[in-house]
C-alpha positions as CSV (number, residue, x, y, z in Angstrom):
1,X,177.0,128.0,21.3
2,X,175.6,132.0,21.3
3,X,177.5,134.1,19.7
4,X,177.7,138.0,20.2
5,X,179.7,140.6,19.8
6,X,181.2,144.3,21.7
7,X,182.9,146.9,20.3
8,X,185.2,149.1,22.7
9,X,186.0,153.0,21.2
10,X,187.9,155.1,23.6
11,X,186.4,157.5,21.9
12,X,182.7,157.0,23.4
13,X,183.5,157.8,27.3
14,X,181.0,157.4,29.6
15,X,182.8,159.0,32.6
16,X,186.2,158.4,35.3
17,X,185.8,156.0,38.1
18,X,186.0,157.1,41.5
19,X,187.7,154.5,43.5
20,X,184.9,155.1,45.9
21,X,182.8,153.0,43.9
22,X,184.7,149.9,45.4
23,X,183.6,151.0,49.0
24,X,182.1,148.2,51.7
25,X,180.3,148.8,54.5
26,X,180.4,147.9,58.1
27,X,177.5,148.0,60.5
28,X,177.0,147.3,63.9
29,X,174.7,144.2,63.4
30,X,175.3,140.3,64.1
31,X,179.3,139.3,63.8
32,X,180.7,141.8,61.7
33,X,181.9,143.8,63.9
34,X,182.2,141.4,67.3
35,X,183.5,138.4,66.1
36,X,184.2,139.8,62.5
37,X,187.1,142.5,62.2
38,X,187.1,142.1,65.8
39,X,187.6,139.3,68.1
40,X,190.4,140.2,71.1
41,X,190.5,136.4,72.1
42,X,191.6,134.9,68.7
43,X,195.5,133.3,69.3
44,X,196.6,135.8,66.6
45,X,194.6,139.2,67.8
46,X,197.0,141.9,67.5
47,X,197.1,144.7,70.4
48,X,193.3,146.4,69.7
49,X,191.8,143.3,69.1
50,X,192.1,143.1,65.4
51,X,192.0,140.0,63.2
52,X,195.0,140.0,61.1
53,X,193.9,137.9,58.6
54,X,190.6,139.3,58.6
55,X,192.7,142.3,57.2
56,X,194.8,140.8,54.6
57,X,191.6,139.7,52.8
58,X,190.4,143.0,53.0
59,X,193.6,144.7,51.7
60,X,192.7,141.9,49.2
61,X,189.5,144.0,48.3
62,X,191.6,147.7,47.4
63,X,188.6,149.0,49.4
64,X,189.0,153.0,49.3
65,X,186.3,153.6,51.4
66,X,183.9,151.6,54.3
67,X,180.6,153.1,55.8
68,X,180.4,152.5,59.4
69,X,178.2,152.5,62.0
70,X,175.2,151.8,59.9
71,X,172.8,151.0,58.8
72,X,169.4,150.6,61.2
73,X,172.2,150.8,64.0
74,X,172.9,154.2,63.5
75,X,169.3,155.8,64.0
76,X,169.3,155.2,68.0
77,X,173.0,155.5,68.5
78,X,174.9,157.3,71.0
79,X,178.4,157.6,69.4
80,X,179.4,159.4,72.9
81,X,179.0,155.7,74.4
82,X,181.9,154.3,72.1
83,X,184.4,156.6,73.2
84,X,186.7,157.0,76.1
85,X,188.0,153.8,78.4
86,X,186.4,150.8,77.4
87,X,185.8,150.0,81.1
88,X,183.7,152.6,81.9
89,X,181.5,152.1,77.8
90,X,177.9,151.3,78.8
91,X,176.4,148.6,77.5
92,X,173.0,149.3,75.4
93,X,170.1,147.3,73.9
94,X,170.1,148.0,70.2
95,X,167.0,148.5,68.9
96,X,167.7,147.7,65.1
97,X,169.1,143.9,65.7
98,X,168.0,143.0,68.7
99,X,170.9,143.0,70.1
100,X,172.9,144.3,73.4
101,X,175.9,146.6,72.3
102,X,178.9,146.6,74.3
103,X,180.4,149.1,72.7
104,X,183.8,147.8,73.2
105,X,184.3,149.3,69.5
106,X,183.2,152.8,68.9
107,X,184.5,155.9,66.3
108,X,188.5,155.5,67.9
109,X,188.9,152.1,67.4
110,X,187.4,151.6,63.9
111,X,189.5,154.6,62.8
112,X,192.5,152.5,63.8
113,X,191.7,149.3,61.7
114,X,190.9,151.8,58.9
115,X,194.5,152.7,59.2
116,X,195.4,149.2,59.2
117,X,193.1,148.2,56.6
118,X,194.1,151.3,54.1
119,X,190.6,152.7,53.9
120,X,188.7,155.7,54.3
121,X,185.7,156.0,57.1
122,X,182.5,157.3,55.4
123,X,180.4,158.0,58.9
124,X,177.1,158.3,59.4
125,X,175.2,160.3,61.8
126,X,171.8,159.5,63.7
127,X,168.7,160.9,62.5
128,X,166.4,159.2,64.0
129,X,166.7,159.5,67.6
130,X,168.9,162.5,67.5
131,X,169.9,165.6,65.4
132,X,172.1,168.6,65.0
133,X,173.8,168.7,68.0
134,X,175.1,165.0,68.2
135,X,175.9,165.4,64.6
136,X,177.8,168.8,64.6
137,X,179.7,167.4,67.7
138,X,180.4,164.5,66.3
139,X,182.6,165.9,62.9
140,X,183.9,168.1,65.8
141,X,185.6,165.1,67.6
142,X,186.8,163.5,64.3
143,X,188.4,166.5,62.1
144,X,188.8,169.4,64.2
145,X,192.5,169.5,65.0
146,X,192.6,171.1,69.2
147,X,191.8,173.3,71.8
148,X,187.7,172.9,71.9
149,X,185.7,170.6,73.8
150,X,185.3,167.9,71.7
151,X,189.0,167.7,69.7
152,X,190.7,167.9,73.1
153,X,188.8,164.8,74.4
154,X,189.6,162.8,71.2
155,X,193.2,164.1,71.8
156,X,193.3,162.9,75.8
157,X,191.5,159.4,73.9
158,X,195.0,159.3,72.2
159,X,194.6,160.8,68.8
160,X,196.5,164.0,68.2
161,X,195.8,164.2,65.2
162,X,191.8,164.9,63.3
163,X,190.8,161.9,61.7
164,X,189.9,164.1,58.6
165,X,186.7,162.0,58.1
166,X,185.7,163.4,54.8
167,X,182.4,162.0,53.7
168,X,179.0,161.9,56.2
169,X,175.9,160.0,55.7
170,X,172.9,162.0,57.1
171,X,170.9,159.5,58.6
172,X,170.0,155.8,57.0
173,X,166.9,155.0,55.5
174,X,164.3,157.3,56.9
175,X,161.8,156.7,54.8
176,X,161.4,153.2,56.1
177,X,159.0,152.8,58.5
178,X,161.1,150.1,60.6
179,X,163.4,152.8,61.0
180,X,164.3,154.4,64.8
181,X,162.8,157.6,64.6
182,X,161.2,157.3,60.8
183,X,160.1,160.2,59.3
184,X,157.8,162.2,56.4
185,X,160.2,163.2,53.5
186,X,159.7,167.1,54.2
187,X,160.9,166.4,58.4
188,X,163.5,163.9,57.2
189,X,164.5,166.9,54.3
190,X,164.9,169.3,56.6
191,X,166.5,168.3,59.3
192,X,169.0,166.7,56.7
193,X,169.5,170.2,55.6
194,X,169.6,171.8,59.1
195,X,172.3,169.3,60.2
196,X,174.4,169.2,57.2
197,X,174.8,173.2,57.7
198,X,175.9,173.1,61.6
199,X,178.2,169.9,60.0
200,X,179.8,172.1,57.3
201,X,180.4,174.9,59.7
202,X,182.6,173.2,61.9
203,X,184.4,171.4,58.9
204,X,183.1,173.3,55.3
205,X,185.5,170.5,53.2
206,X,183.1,167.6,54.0
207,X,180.7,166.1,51.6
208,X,177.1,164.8,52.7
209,X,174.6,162.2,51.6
210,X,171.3,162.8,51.8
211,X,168.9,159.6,52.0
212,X,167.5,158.3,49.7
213,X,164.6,155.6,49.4
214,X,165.4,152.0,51.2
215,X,164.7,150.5,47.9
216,X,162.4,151.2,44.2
217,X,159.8,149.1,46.1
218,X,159.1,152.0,48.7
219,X,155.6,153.4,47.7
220,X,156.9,156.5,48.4
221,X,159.9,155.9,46.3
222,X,160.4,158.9,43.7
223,X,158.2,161.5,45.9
224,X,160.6,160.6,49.0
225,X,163.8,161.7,47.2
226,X,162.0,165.1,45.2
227,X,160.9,165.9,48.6
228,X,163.7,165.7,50.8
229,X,166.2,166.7,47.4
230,X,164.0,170.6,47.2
231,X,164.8,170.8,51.4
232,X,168.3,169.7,51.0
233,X,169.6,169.9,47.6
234,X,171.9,173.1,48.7
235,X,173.8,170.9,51.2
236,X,173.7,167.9,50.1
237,X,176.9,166.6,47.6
238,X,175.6,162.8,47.0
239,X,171.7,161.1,47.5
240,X,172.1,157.3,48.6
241,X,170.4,154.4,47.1
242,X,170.2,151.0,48.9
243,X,168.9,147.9,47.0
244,X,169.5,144.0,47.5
245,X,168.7,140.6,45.5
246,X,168.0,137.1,45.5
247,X,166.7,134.8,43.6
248,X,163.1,133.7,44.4
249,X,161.9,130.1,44.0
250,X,163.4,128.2,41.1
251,X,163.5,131.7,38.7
252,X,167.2,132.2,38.3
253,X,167.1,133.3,34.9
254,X,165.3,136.6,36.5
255,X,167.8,136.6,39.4
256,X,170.8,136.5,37.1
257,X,169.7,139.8,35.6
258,X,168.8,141.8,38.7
259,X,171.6,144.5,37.1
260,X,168.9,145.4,35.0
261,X,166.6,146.2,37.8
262,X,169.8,148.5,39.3
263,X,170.2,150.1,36.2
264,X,166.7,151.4,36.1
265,X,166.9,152.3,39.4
266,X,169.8,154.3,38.9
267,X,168.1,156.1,35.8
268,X,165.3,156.8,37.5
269,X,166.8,158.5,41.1
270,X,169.2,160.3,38.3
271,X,166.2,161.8,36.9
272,X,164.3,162.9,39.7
273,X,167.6,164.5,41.1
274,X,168.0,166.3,38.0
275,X,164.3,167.4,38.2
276,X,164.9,169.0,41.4
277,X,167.9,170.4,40.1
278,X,166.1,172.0,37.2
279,X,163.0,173.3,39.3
280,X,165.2,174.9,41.9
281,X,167.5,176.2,39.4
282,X,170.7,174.8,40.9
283,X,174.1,174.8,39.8
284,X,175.8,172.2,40.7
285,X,174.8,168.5,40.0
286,X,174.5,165.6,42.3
287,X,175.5,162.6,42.4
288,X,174.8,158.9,43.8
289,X,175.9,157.2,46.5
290,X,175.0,153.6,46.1
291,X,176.0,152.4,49.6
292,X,173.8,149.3,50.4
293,X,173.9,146.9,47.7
294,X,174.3,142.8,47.4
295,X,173.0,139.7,46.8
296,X,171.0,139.0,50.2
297,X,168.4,136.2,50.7
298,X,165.8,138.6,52.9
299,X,163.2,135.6,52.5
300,X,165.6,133.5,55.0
301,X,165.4,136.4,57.8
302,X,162.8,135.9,60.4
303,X,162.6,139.6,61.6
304,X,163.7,141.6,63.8
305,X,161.0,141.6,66.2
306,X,161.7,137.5,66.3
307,X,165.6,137.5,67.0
308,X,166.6,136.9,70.7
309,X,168.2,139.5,72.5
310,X,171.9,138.4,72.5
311,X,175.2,140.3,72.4
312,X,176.7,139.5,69.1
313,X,174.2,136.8,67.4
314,X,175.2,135.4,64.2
315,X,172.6,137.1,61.9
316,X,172.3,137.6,58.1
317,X,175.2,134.8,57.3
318,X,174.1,134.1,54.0
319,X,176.3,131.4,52.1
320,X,177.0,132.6,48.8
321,X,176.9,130.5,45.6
322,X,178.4,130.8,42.0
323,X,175.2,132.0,40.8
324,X,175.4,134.8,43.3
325,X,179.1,135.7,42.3
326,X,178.2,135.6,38.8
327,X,174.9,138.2,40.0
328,X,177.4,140.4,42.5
329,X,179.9,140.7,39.6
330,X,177.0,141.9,37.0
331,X,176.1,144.9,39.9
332,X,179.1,146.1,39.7
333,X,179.2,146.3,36.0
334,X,175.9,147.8,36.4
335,X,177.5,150.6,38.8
336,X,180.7,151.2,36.5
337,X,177.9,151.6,33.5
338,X,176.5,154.6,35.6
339,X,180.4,155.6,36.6
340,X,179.6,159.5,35.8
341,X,176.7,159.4,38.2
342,X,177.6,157.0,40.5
343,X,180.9,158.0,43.1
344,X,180.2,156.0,45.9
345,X,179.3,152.1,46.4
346,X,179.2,150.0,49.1
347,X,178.9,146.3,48.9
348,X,177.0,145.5,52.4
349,X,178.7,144.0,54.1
350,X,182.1,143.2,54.8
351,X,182.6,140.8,57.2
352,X,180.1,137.6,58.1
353,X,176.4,139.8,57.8
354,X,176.1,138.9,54.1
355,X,179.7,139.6,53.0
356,X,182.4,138.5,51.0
357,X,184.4,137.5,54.3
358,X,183.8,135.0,56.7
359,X,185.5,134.0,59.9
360,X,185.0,130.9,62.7
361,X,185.3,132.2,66.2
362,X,189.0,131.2,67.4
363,X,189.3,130.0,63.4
364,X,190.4,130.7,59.8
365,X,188.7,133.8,57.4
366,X,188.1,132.6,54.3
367,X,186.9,134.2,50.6
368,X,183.1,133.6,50.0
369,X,182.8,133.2,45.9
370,X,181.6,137.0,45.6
371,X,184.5,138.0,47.0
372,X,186.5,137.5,43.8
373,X,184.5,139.2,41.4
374,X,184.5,142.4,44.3
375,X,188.3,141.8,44.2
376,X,189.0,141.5,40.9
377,X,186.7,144.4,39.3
378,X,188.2,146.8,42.2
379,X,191.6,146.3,41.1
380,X,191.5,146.6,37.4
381,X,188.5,148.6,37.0
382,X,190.4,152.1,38.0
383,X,190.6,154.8,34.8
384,X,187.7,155.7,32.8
385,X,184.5,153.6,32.0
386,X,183.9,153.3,28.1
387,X,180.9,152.7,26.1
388,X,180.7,149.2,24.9
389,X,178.7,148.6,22.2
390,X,176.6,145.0,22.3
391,X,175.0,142.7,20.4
392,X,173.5,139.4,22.3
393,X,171.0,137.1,22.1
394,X,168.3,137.7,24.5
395,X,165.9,135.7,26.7
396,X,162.4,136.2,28.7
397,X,162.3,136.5,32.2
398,X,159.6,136.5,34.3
399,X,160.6,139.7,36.1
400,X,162.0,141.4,33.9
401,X,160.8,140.7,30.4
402,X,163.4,140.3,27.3
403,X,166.9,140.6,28.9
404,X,170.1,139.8,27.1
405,X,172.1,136.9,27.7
406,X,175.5,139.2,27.6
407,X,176.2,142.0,29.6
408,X,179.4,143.7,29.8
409,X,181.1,147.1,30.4
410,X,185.2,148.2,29.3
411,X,187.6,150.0,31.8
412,X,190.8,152.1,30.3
413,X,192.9,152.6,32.4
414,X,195.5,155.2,33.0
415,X,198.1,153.3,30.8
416,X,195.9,152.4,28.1
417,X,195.5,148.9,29.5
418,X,191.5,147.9,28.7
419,X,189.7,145.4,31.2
420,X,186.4,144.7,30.2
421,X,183.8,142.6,32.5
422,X,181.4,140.4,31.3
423,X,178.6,138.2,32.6
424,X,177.0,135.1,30.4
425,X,174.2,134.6,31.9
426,X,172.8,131.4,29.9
427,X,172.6,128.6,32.5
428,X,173.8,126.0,30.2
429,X,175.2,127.4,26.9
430,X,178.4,128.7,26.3
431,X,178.8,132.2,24.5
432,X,181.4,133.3,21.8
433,X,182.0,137.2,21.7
434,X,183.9,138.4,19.1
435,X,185.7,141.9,20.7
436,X,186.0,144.7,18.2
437,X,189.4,146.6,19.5
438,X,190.5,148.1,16.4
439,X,190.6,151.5,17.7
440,X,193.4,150.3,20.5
441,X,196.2,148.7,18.2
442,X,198.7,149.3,20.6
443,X,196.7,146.4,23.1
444,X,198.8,143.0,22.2
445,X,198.7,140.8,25.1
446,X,195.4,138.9,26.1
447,X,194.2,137.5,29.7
448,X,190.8,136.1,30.3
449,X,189.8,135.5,33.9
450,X,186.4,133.9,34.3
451,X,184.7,132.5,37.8
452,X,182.1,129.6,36.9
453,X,181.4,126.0,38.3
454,X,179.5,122.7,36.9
455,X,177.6,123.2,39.9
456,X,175.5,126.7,40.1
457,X,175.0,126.1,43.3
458,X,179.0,125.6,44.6
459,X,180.2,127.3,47.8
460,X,183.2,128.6,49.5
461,X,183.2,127.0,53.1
462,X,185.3,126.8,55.7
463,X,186.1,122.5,55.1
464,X,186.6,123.5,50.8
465,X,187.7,127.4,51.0
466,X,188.3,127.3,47.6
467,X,186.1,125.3,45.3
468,X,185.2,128.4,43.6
469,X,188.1,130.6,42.2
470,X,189.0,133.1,39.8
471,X,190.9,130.7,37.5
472,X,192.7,131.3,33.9
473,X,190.5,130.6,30.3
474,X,192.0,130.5,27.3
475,X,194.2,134.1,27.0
476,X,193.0,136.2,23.7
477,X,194.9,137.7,21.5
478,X,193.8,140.3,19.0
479,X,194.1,139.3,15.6
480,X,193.5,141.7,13.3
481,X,192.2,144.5,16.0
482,X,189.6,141.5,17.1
483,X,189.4,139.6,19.9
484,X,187.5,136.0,20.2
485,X,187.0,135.0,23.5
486,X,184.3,132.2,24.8
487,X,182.7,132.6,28.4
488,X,181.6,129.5,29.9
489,X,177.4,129.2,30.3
490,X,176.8,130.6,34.2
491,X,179.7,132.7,34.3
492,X,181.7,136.1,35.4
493,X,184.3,137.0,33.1
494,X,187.4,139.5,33.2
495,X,189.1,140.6,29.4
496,X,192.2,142.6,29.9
497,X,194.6,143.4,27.5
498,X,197.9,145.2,27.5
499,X,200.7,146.4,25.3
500,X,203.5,144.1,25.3
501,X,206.4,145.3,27.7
């Protein structure tokens, strides 16, 4: 057995979390939408078409916050199509997917399942194929309250009241050259900069994300964001970062750290936006929306340009494992690490197109296993991040040299409650941690959480929904202001303690 050891100070703060980190993400692509949080035809469909259950497990989620439309959909979408009767929508051929949208869903409906799902809308405007004027109009339709053009026809569409939409994504991805209207850092920065001003004129309480690069890959990754940051960084609130893993071949050791990819990523956009920052002699400070990131096995994607036109397809359905659950869990830790930078995540995506929720046409929804650790870290990882201060053994991987075999990061929350979440990521041995709390004597009552299997490779399906749970360890109790817990090899792990009631 490893043994290793963490000591938690709340004294050594890293930052607060904003529950915007627990965000998801809902795109216009495959069955997440048709067939996802929407399917009018399913015997218990509520009046808009809505999936009920669909909704309780994302209530399950706490999710503050869900992008929408896109993604690649966005950049050569007509959000005008998605509004008014739904008899008189056109349909379109998406460009993105492949795919013919009916647009039986557009920016009315989704605000409604919003409301029924207790989120917030973060909206994205397109780029690509468009510009200023869509984008302007478009904030105009959600949050101004009457009597222009734009606020009285969402009005006659049967909202009274603005929508109050309060956080815009400029564009997705424009860096990327498979992008709808892809552009060179200094156009992309620029119109960014041009559109976020007519934006903040019509509403001046929004905040903006600028884009970022698609991924660290990008060979323009670094010079994209201090490019389009010294056209932008006036407007601009948040820059976006997208990245996604899997593991490749028989390396899991390398996928089970991919949080230490993320967390140079992080590092390094954080220091190019303070670059720009310093050389443009800028107050204020930005900060990172991270809203693309998951486990997704891009290797099992033929391509776009191989995908049948269809209305709908099932695309993306990746069936997660434990191993990924343990991985998903470790990203989040990752973001909470960065919890002063980082305000916004968004796990993509929410339903079906590599998601924690899955649905059968005219069937049940069920929890995929990264689902739990998405659940679980959302709920109990609301207060203020803390340094944790490890010791682990460590391992080589091939991808990302010596890595340790514990990572973990400590949440206090607002009544002094502590959650810490931790990932052993030895494929076989078990790891005893020895949880230096001295400096929170007041923390008496132990519960340890942990999602594992014998199998790495165990599913959630729709025949076994729940083969892999969150289930009860051993509860700790401190002893001494210490804490011994042991997390089973190939696992995800959640610590919380509280003062006896």
């Amino acid at each position: 057995m490893h043994s290793a050891s963490l000591i938690v100070d709340p004294a050594f703060r890293v930052g607060a979390v904003d529950p915007r980190l627990y965000g998801s993400f809902v795109e216009h692509l495959g069955r997440c939408v048709y067939g996802g949080i929407f399917e009018p035809d399913h015997p218990s469909a509520d009046g808009d078409g809505f999936r009920p259950d669909v909704l309780e497990l994302v209530r399950g989620l706490h999710v503050p916050i869900v992008r929408y439309p896109g993604g690649n959909f966005v950049s050569a979408y007509n959000w005008e199509d998605g509004i008014g009767p739904v008899s008189e929508r056109p349909a379109r051929l998406d460009l993105a997917w492949r795919s013919v949208e009916s647009n039986r869903v557009g920016v009315d409906e989704f605000q409604r399942w919003a409301r029924q799902a207790g989120t917030e809308t973060m909206m994205a405007v397109n780029l690509g194929t468009r510009g200023i004027d869509a984008a302007r109009a478009l904030v105009e339709y959600c949050n101004h309250p009457s009597g222009t053009a734009w606020s009285d026809r969402r009005r006659a569409n049967g909202a009274a009241d603005p929508y109050g939409i309060k956080v815009w994504c400029l564009g997705n991805e424009m860096d990327g050259p498979w992008q709808i209207g892809h552009k060179t850092a200094t156009e992309y920065g620029r119109l960014a900069a041009e559109a976020g001003k007519a934006m903040r004129l019509v509403d001046p309480d929004i905040e903006l994300v600028v884009s970022g690069s698609s991924n660290s890959r990008m060979p323009t990754f670094g010079s994209w964001e201090a490019v389009a940051l010294a056209e932008s960084y006036d407007v601009v609130d948040h820059i976006s970062m997208h990245s996604y893993y899997q593991q490749h071949g028989e390396d899991r050791d390398s996928f089970l750290a991919a949080a230490t990819d993320m967390d140079q990523f992080i590092e390094a956009v954080v220091a190019t936006a303070d670059h720009v920052r310093a050389v443009g002699r800028h107050r204020k400070r930005l900060t990172i929306a991270f809203d693309e990131w998951n486990v997704w096995y891009q290797s099992r994607f033929p391509g776009e340009e191989n995908l049948p036109v269809a209305e709908a397809p099932p695309l993306l359905e990746d069936v997660y494992s434990v191993t990924d659950a343990v991985v998903a869990g470790n990203l989040l830790i990752s973001l909470l690490r960065h919890a002063d930078r980082v305000r916004i995540g968004c796990q993509a995506q929410l339903v079906n197109v590599i998601a924690p929720i899955m649905t059968a046409a005219g069937g049940p929804a069920w929890r995929q296993t990264i689902y739990h650790p998405y659940a679980l870290t959302s709920r109990y990882g609301r207060g203020t991040v803390l340094q944790v201060a490890a010791q682990s053994p460590v391992h080589e991987t091939a991808a990302y040299g010596e890595v340790p075999l514990l990572d973990a990061v400590a949440v206090l929350d607002d009544d002094e409650g502590l959650a810490v979440f931790a990932v052993n990521r030895d494929l076989h041995e078990e790891m005893a941690v020895d949880v230096d709390v001295r400096s929170l004597p007041h923390l008496t009552t132990g519960e340890h959480v942990v999602v594992t299997d014998d199998d790495p490779d165990a599913v959630n399906d729709r025949e076994h929904p729940d083969r892999v749970v969150p289930r009860r360890h051993a509860d700790p109790k401190p002893d001494g202001g210490r804490l011994q817990v042991v997390l089973p090899p190939l696992s995800w792990n959640m610590i919380r303690l509280t003062a006896e009631r």
